[in-house]
C-alpha angles and dihedrals in degrees: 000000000000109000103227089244096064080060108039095167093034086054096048087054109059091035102260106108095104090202094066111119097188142315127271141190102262099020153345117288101223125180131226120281076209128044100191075132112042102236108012106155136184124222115221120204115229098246131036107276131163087206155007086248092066097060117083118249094269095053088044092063101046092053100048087047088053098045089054087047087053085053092051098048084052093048090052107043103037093034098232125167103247138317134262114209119200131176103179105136080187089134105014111047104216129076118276133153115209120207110201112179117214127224131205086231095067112102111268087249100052092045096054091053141071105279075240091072094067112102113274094247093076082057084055118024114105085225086076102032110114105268116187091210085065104010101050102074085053093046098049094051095058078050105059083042088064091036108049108105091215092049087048091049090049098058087039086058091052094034106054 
């Protein structure tokens, strides 16, 4: 039997993938399995993908909407000082956005660069991995960002 996390889509889908925050639009709000930066988050399409490319126009922009809104609700909530969005699919071969917030506290040579660029151990280390004890309240605050209905009416209103 498949973990959730060899089918991170599939997972999201029928309601295993443990990470997922909440469901979009166009898309599943997933955080982070590490938290080197508090509050990064991945975006998940609705269907299994290799690339943007692959969803029609309609489902691009919902996702890339969603992706910024993802961004907004972790500027907001951890305070960073602003987001880096990145779609590769280089190493995993399905479409995901990641949403990596910045903070003025990283070293100036980390924070000019990729978040790819930090050593691989903070991609390892148990000291990053998500951990609900210190991660959750977190969690749940981006959450509650995606989830509040007047939040949800405010970005409709800009939106459309």
């Amino acid at each position: 039997m498949k973990q959730w996390f060899e089918d991170r889509i599939g997972s999201a889908i029928n309601g295993s993938n443990p990470m997922v925050m909440t469901e979009l639009e166009g898309g599943y709000a997933v955080f982070g399995d590490v938290q080197f930066l508090p509050g990064y988050s991945v975006l998940l399409p609705k269907r299994h993908v290799s690339s943007l490319n692959e969803l029609n126009i309609d489902e691009r922009q919902s996702f890339l909407r969603d992706m910024s809104i993802l961004g907004d609700a972790i500027l907001d909530v951890c305070h960073a000082d602003r987001i880096n969005y990145d779609i590769l699919g280089n190493t995993d071969n399905f479409l995901h956005a990641h949403v990596f917030p910045r903070y003025a506290i990283e070293k100036r040579e980390r924070l000019e660069k990729p978040v790819w660029l930090y050593s691989s151990d903070h991609w390892t280390d148990v000291q990053y991995r998500y951990d609900p004890m210190k991660h959750d309240t977190l969690r749940k605050r981006i959450t509650e960002y995606l989830t509040n209905d007047c939040q949800k009416n405010h970005i409709e209103h800009i939106i459309f």
